[in-house]
C-alpha positions as CSV (number, residue, x, y, z in Angstrom):
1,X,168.1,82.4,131.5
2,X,164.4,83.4,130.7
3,X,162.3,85.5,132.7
4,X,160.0,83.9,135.7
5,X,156.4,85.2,135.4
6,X,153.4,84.5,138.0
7,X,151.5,82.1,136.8
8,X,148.4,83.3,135.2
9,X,145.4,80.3,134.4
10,X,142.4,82.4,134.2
11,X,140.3,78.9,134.3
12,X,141.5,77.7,137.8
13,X,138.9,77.0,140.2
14,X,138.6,77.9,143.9
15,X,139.7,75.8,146.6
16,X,137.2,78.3,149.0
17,X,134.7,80.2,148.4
18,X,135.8,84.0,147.9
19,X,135.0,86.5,150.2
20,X,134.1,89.8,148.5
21,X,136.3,91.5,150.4
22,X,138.9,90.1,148.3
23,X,137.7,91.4,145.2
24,X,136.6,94.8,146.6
25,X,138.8,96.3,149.0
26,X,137.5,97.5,152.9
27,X,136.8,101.3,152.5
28,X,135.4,101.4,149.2
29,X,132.1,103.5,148.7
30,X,130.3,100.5,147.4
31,X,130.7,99.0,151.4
32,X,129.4,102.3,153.0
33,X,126.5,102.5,151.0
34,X,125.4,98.7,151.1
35,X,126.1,98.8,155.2
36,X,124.5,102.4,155.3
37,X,121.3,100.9,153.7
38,X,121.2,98.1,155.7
39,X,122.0,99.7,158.6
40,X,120.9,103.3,159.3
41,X,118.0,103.6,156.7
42,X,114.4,103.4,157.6
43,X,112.7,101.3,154.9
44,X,109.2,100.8,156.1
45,X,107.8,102.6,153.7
46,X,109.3,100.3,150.8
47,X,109.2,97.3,153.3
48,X,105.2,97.5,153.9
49,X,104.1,97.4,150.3
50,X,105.1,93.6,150.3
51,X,102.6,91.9,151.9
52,X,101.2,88.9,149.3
53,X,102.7,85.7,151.0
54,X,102.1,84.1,147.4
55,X,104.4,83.9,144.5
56,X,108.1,83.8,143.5
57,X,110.2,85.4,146.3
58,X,111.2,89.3,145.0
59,X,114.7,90.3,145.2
60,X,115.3,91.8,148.8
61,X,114.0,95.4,148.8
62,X,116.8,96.4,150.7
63,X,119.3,95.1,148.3
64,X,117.6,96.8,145.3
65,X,117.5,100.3,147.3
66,X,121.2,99.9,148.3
67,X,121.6,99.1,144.7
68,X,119.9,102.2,143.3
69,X,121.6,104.6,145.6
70,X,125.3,103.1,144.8
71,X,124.7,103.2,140.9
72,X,123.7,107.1,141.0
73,X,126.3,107.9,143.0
74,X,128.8,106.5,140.1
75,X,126.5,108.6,137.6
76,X,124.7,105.2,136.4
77,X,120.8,106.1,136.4
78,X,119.7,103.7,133.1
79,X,117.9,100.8,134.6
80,X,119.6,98.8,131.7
81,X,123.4,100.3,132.5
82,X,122.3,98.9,136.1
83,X,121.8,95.9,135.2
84,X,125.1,95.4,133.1
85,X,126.7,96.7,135.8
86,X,125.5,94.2,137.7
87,X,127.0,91.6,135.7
88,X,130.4,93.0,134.8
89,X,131.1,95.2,137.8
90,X,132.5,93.7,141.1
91,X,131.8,97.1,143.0
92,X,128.2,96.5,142.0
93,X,128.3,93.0,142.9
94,X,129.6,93.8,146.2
95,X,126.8,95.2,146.6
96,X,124.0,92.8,145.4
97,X,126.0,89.8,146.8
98,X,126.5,88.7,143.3
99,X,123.0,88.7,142.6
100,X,121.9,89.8,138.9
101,X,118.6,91.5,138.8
102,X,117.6,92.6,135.0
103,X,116.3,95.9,133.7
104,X,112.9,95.2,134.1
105,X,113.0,94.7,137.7
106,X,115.0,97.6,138.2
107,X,112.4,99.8,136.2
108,X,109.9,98.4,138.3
109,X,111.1,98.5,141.7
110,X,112.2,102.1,141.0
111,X,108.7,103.4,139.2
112,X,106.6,101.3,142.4
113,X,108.5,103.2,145.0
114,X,109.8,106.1,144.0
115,X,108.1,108.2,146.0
116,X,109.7,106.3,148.9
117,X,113.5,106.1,147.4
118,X,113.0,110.2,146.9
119,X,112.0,110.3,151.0
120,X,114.7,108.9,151.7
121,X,116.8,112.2,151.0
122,X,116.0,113.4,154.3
123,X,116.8,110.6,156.0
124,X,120.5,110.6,154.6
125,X,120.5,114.9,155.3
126,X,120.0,113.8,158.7
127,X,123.2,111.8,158.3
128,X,125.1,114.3,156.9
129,X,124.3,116.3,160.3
130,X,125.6,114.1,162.3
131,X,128.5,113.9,160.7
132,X,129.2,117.8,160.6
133,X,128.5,118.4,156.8
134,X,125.7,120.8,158.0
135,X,125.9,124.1,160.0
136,X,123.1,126.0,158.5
137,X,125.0,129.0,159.2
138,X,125.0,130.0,155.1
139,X,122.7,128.5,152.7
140,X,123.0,129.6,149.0
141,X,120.0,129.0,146.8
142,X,120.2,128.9,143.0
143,X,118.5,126.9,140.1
144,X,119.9,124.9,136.8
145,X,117.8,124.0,134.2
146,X,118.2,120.5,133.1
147,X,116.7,118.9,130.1
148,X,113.5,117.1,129.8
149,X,113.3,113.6,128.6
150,X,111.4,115.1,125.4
151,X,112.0,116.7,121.7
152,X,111.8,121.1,121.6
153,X,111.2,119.4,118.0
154,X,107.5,117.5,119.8
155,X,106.2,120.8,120.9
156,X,103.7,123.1,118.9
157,X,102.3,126.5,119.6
158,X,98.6,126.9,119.8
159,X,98.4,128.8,116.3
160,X,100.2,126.1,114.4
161,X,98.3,123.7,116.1
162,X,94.9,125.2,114.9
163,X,96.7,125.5,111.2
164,X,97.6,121.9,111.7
165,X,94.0,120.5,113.1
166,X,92.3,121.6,109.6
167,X,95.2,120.3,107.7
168,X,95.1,116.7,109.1
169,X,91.6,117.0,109.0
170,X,91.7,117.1,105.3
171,X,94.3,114.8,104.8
172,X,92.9,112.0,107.3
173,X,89.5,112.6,105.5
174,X,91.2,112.0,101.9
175,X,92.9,109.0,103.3
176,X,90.1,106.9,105.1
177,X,88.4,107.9,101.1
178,X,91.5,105.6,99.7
179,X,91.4,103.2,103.0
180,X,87.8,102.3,102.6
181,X,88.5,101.7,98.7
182,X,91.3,99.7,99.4
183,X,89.7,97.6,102.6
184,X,86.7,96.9,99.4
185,X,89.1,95.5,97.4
186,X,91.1,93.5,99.8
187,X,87.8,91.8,101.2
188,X,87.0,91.1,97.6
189,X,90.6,88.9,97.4
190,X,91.2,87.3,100.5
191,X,87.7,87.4,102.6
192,X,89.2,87.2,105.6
193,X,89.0,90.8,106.8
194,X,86.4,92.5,108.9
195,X,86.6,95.8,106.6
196,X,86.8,98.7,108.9
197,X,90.8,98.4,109.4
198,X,92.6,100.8,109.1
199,X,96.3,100.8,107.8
200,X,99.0,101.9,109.3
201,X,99.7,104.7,107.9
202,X,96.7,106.2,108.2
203,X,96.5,105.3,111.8
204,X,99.6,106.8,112.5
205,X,98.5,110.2,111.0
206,X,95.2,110.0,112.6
207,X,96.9,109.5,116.2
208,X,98.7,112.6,115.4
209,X,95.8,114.9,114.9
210,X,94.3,113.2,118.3
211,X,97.8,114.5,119.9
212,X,97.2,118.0,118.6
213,X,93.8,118.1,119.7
214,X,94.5,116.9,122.9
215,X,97.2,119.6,123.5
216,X,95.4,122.2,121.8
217,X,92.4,121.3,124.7
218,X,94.5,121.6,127.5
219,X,95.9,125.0,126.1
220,X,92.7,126.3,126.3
221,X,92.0,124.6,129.7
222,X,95.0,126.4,131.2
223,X,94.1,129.7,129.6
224,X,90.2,129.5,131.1
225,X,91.8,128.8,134.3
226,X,93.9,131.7,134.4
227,X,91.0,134.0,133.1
228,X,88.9,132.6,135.5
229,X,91.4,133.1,138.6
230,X,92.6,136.7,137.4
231,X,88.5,137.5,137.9
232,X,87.9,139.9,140.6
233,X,85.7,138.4,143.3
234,X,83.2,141.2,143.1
235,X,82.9,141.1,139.0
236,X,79.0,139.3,138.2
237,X,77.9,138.5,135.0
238,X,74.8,140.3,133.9
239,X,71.9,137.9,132.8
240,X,70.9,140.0,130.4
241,X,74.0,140.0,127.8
242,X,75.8,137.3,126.0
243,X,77.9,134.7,127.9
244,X,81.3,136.0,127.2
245,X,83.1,133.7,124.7
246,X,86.0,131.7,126.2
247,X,89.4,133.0,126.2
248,X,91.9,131.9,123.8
249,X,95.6,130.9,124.7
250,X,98.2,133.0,123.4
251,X,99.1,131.8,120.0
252,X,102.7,131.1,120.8
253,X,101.5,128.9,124.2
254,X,103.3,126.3,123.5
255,X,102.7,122.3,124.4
256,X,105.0,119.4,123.6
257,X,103.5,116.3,123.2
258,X,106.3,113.8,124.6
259,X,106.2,115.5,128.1
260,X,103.5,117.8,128.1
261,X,104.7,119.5,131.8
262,X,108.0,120.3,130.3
263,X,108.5,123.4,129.1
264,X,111.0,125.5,126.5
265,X,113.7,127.2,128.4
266,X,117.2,129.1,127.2
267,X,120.1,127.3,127.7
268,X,123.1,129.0,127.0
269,X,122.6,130.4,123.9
270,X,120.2,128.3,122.5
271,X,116.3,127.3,123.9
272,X,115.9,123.0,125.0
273,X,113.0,121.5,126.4
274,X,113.3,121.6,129.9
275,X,112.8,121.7,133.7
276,X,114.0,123.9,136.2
277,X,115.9,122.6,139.3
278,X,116.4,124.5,142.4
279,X,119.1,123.6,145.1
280,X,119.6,124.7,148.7
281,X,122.9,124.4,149.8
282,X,124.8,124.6,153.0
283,X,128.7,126.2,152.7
284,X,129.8,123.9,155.1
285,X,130.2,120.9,152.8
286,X,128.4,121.7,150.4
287,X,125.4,119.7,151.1
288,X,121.9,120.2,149.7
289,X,119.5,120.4,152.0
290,X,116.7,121.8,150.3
291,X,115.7,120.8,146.4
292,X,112.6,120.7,144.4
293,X,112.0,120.9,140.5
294,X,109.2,123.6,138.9
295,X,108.3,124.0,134.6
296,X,108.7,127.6,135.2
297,X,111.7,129.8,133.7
298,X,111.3,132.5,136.8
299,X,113.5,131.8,140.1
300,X,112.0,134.1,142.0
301,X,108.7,132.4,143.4
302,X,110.9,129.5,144.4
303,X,113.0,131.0,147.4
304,X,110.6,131.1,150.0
305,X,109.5,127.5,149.4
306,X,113.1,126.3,149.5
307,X,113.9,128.1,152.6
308,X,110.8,126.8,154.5
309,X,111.8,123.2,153.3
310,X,115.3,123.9,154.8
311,X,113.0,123.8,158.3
312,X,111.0,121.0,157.6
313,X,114.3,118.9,156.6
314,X,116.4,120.0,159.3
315,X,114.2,121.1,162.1
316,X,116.1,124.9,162.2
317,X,115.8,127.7,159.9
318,X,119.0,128.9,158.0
319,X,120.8,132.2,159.7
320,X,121.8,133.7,156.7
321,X,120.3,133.2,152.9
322,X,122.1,134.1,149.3
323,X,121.0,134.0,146.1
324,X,121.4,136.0,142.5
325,X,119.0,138.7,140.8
326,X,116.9,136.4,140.0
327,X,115.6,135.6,143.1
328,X,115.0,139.6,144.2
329,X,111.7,140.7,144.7
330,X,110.0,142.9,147.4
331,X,108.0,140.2,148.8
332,X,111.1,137.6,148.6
333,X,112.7,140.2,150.9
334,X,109.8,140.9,153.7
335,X,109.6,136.7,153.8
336,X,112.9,136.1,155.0
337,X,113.0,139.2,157.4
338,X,109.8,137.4,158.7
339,X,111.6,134.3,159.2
340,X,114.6,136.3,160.6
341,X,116.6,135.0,158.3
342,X,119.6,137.6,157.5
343,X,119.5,137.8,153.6
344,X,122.4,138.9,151.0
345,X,120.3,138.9,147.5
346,X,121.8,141.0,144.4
347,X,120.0,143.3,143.3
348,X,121.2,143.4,139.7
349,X,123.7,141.3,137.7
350,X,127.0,142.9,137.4
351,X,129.4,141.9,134.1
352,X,133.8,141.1,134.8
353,X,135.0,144.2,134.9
354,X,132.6,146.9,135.2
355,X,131.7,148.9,138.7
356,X,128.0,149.4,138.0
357,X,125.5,146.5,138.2
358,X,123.2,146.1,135.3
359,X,119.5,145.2,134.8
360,X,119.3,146.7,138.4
361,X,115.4,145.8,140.2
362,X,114.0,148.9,140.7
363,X,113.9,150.1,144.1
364,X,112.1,152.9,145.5
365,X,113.7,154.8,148.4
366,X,113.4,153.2,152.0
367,X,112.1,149.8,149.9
368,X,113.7,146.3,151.1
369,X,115.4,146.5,147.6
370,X,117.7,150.2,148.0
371,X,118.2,148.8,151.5
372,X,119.8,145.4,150.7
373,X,121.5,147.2,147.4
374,X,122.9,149.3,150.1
375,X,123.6,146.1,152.4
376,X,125.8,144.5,149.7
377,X,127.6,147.6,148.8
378,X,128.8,148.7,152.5
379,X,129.4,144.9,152.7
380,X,131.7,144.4,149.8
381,X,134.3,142.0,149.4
382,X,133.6,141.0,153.2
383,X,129.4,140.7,152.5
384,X,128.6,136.9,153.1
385,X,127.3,137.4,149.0
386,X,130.6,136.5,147.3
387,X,130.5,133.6,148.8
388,X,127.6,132.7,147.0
389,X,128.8,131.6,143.9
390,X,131.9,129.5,145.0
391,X,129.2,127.3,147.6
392,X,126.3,126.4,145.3
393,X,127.0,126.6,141.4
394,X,130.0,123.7,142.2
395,X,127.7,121.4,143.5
396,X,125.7,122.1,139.7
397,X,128.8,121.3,138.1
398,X,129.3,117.8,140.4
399,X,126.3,116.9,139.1
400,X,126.1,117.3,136.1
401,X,129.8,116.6,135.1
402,X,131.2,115.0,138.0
403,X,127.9,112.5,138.3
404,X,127.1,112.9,134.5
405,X,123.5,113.9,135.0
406,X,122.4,116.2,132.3
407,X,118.8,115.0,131.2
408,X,115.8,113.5,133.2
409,X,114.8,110.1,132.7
410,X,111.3,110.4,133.8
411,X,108.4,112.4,132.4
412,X,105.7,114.7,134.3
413,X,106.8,117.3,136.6
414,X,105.4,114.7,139.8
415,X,108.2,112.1,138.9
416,X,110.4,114.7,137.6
417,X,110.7,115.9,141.1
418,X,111.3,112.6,142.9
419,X,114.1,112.1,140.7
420,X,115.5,115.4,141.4
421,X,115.2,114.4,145.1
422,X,117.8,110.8,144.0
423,X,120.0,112.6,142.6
424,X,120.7,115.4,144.9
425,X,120.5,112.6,147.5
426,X,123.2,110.7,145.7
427,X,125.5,114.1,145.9
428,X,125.0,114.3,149.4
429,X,125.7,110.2,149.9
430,X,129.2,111.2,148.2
431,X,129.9,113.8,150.2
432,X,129.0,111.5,153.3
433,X,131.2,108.9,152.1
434,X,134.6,111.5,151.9
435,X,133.5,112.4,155.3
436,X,133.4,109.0,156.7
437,X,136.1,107.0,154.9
């Protein structure tokens, strides 16, 4: 007696129509997010920018934003990735309704409204307050860098770039010598050409000495801005001596020429091209509920911003603020006692296994500094600090491991934010859905 197996005809049609219910089951994250969409987001601002009657009917705005939100949250942020999902994934389709939009649509609907899609991350921290993810009774600030979607290898420092200028300049000169020879001769054989082309090669070279230019002008842009604001108001010329020549960047200012707002920043061990993301986040749940991206290497100007965006998001101030060393400064400390906001900030970094803290901020006695020092040592394993660690660097590793989210897409340090702002509002849209399901 043989086996009896189920029978298995991958060709056999449906009596009914499926329900997608039947391929996806009730509770899965791709439900909560389409019905979340549909149902508790505000989209006017995506909704209003269709108002031309005319032409083939778009994909449903709502479908595409319900769409974006459920492939970041499954670490998915190509717009071609998306699109495949689209076509081999059911939890995808259960979202879209079986409908296949391609890349370019994706790309589109993303770059038109991404300023919107980004808003909506206070909209969904809302959410997560109603659900009980957010206290605001410890909010731990810290910042990851995360690479830019540009080559350390594109970037040039002002002196090579000055070395490189005359260089090309030669070498472009020599070239157009050969092209115009070589246009002569062609015109001479086929008659058909205007004469003034140039070939590609040369082109190519010639576009790369307009790059270095171009960088090497807005270095010295930026450096006669900072001269000029570092100016004391009181300081006059005097009519009767020379204009002072212009100042000069530093010859190590560097520029890269993919994404010109990035910047060159360590990264354990080794320096990437890079932006620096900064994260808010409550020790409830571990929701963000501040974020913002800058193309600076320093922490320290950032906390103050992020605590003041904690009260615009949430409509209370934090009671109690940590962060590391590198957010420990004099006037970091008066802020917050401004605010009222109880703060537990290291004053030095302290290695596994030694007592004493190192690279210590110098403190003068009776400064903010020696009194929160002192605040964190009388505090010690019960100081709110050592929680620090264990509430916001996890939510770094969720992202970038967990979510897969290691490198920007975008370019320019405006779009660069707003996609800082999806992604962080994918992690909380996770974190909603464990709450809810």
């Amino acid at each position: 007696m043989t086996k009896c197996f189920r029978p298995w005809n991958p060709k056999q049609k449906w009596l009914l129509p499926p329900e997608i219910t039947e391929f996806i089951p009730e509770g899965h994250p791709a439900h909560f997010v389409r019905d979340l969409v549909v149902e508790q987001l505000d989209l006017s601002a995506i909704l209003g920018a269709y108002e031309e009657d005319r032409g083939f009917p778009p994909f449903h705005p709502a479908m595409m934003v319900a769409l974006l939100l459920y492939a970041y949250t499954q670490g998915v942020y190509s717009s071609r990735k998306i699109a495949k999902g689209c076509i081999e994934r059911m939890d995808f389709a259960a979202v879209t309704g079986f409908q296949k939009p391609d890349f370019r649509t994706i790309g589109v609907f993303r770059r038109r409204h991404l300023q919107a899609l980004a808003g909506l991350f206070q909209q969904v921290l809302a959410l997560c307050r109603q659900a009980g993810l957010v206290t605001l009774g410890h909010v731990a600030l810290d910042g990851t860098k995360v690479k830019a979607n540009a080559s350390k290898h594109k970037a040039m420092s002002y002196d090579r770039m000055e070395k490189a200028e005359s260089e090309f300049a030669e070498v472009v000169k020599g070239w157009l010598e050969q092209a115009e020879i070589s246009d002569m001769g062609e015109d001479f054989r086929f008659r058909n050409r205007q004469g003034d082309e140039l070939p590609a090669w040369v082109a190519n070279k010639a576009e790369r000495m307009k790059k270095i230019r171009e960088a090497k002008a807005a270095l010295e842009r930026e450096a006669a801005e900072k001269a000029k604001e570092g100016k004391k108001p009181n300081d006059k010329d005097d009519d009767d001596q020379d204009p002072p020549e212009p100042p000069k960047p530093e010859p190590k200012s560097q520029r890269n020429f993919t994404d010109p707002e990035s910047r060159i920043m360590p990264m354990k061990g080794s320096f990437e091209q890079c932006y620096n993301a900064q994260a808010g986040v409550d020790a409830k749940a571990q929701v963000i509920v501040a974020c913002d991206v800058v193309n600076t290497n320093a922490d320290c100007p950032q906390l103050l911003g992020l605590v003041d965006q904690v009260r615009a998001n949430l409509g209370r101030k934090p009671k109690v603020c940590s962060a590391d060393a590198g957010y420990c400064s004099e006037a970091n400390l008066a802020g917050l006692e401004v605010r009222k906001i109880r703060a537990y900030i290291a004053t030095g970094r302290q290695k596994h296994g030694s007592k004493a803290a190192t690279h210590a901020k110098n403190g003068k006695p009776g400064s903010l500094i020696s009194k929160m020092r002192e605040r964190l040592k009388r505090g010690g394993w019960r100081s709110p600090y050592r929680l620090r660690k264990q509430v916001v660097e996890p939510v770094f590793g969720q992202i970038k491991q967990a979510m897969g989210f290691r490198q920007f897409l975008l370019r320019g340090l405006a779009k660069v934010k707003a996609e800082w702002q999806l992604v962080c509002l994918a992690h909380n849209l996770r974190k909603l859905t464990k709450a809810i399901a």
